[in-house]
N, CA, C and O of each residue as an XYZ file, in Angstrom:
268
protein
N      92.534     86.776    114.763
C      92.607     85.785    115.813
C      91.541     86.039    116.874
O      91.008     85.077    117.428
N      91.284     87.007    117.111
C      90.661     87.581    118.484
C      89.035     87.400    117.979
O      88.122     87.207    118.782
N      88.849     87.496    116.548
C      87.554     87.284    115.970
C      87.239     86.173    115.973
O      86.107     85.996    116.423
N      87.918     85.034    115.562
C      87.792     83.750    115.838
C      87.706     82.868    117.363
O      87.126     81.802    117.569
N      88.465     83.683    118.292
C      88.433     83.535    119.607
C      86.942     83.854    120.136
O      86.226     83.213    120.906
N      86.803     84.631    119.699
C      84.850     85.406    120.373
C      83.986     84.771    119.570
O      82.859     85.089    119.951
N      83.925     84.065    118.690
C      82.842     83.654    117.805
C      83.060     81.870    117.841
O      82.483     81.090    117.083
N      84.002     81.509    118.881
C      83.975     79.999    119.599
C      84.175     80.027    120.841
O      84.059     79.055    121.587
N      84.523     81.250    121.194
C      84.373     81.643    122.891
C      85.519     80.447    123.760
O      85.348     79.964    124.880
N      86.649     80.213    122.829
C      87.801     79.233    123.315
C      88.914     80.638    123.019
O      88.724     81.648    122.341
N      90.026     80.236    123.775
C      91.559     80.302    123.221
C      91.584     79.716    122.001
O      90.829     78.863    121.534
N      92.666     80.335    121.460
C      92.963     79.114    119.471
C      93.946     78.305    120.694
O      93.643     77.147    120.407
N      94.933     78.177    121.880
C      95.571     77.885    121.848
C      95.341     75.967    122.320
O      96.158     75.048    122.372
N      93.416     76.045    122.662
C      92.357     75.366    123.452
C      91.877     74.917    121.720
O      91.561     73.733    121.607
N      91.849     75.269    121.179
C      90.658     75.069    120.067
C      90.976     74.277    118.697
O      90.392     73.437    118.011
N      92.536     75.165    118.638
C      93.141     74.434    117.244
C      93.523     73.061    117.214
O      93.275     72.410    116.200
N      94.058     72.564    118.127
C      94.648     71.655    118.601
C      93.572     70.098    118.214
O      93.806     69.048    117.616
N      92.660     70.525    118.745
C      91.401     69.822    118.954
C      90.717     69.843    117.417
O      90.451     68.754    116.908
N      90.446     71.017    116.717
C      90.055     71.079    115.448
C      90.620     70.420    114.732
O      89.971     69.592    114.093
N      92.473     70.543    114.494
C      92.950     69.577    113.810
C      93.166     68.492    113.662
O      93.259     68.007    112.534
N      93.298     67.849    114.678
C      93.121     66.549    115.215
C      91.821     66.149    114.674
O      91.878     65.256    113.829
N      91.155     66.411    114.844
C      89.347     65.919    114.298
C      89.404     65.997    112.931
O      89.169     64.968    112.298
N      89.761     67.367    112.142
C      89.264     67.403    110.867
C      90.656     67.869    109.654
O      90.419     68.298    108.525
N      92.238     67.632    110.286
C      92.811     68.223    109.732
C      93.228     69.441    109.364
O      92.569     70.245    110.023
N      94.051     70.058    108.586
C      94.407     71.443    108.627
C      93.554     72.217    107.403
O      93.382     73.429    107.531
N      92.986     71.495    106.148
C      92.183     72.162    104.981
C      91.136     72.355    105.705
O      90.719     73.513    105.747
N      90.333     71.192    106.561
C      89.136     71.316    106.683
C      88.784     72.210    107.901
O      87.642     72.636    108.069
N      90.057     72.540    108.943
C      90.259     73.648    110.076
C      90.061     74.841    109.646
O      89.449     75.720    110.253
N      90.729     74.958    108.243
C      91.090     76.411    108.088
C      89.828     76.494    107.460
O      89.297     77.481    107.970
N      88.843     75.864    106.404
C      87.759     76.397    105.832
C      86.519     76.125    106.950
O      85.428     76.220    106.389
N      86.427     75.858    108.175
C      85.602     75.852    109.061
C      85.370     76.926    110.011
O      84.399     77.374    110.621
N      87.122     77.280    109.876
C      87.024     78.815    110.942
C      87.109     79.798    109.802
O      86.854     80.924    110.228
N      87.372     79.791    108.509
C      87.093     80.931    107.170
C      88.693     81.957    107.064
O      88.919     83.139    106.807
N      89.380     81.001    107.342
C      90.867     81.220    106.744
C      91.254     80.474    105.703
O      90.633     79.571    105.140
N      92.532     80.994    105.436
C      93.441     80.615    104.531
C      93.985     79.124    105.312
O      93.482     78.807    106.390
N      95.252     78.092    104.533
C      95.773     77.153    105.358
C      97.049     77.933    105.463
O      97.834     77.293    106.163
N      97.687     79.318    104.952
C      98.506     79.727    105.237
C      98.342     80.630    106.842
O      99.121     80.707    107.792
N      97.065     81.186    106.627
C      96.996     82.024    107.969
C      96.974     81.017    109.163
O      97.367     81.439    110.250
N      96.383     79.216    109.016
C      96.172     78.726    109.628
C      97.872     78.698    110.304
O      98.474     79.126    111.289
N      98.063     78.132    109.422
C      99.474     77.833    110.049
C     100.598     78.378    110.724
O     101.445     77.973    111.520
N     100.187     79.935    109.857
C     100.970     80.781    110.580
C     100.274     81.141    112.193
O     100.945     81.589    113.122
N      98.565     80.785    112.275
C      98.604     80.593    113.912
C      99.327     79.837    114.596
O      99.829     80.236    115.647
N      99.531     78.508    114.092
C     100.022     77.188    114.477
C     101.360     77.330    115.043
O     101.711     76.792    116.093
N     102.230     78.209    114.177
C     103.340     78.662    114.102
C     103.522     79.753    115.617
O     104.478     79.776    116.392
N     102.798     80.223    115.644
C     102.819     81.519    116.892
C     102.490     81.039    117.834
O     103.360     81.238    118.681
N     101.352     80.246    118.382
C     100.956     79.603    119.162
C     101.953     78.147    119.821
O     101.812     77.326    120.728
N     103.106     78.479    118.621
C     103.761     77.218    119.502
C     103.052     75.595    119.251
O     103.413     74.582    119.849
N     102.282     75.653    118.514
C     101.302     74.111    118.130
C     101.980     73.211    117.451
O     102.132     73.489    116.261
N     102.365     72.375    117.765
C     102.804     71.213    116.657
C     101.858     70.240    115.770
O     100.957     69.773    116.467
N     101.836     69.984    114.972
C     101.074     69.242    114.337
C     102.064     68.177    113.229
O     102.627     68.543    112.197
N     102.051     66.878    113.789
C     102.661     65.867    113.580
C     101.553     64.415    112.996
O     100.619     63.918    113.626
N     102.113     63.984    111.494
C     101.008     63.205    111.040
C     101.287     61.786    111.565
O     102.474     61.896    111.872
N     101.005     60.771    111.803
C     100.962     59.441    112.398
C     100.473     58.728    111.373
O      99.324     59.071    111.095
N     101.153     57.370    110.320
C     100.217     56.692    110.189
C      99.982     55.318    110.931
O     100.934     54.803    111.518
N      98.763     54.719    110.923
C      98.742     53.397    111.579
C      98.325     52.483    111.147
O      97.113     52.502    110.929
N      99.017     51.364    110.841
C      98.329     49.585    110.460
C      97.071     49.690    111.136
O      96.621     50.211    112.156
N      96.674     48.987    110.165
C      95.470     48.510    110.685
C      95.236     47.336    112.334
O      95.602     46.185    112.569
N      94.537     48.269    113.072
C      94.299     47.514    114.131
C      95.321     48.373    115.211
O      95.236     48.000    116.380
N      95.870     49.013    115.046
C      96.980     49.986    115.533
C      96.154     51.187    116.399
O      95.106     51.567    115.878
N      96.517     51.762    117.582
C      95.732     52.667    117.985
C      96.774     53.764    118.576
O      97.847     53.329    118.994
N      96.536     55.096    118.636
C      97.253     55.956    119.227
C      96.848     56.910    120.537
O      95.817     57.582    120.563
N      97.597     56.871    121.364
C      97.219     57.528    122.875
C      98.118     59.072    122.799
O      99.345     59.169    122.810
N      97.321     59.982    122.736
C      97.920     61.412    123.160
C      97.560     61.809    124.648
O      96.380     61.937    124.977
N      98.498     61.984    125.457
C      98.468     62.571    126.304
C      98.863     64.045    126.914
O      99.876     64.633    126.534
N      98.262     64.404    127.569
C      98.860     66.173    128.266
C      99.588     65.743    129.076
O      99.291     64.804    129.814
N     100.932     66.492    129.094
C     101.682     66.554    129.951
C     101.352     68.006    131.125
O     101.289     69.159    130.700
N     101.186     67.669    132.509
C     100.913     69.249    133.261
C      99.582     69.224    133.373
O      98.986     70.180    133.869
């Protein structure tokens, strides 16, 4: 974790969130050079949820931070 933290110079708790969202969880985990099991088991520790959405066409979705 701490290797991956220094070699994007983020938190995972700043980074994953954002990675997956963009590129999913296969293409997260072979971008930072994990497993999708190790991925997840960050996901898992970190408290991250990762929830899939689909949408009709023409449909748009708003995520917001709460805090």
């Amino acid at each position: 974790m701490l290797a991956v933290e220094e070699k994007f110079n983020q938190p995972l708790e700043k980074l994953l969130p954002e990675l997956v969202t963009e590129n999913g969880l296969s293409a997260t985990a072979d971008y930072l050079g994990v497993s999708k099991a190790t991925l997840g088991y960050w996901l898992l520790k970190l408290d991250i949820i990762v929830r899939r959405v689909a949408l009709a066409p023409g449909e748009t979705l708003e995520v917001k931070r709460v805090g």
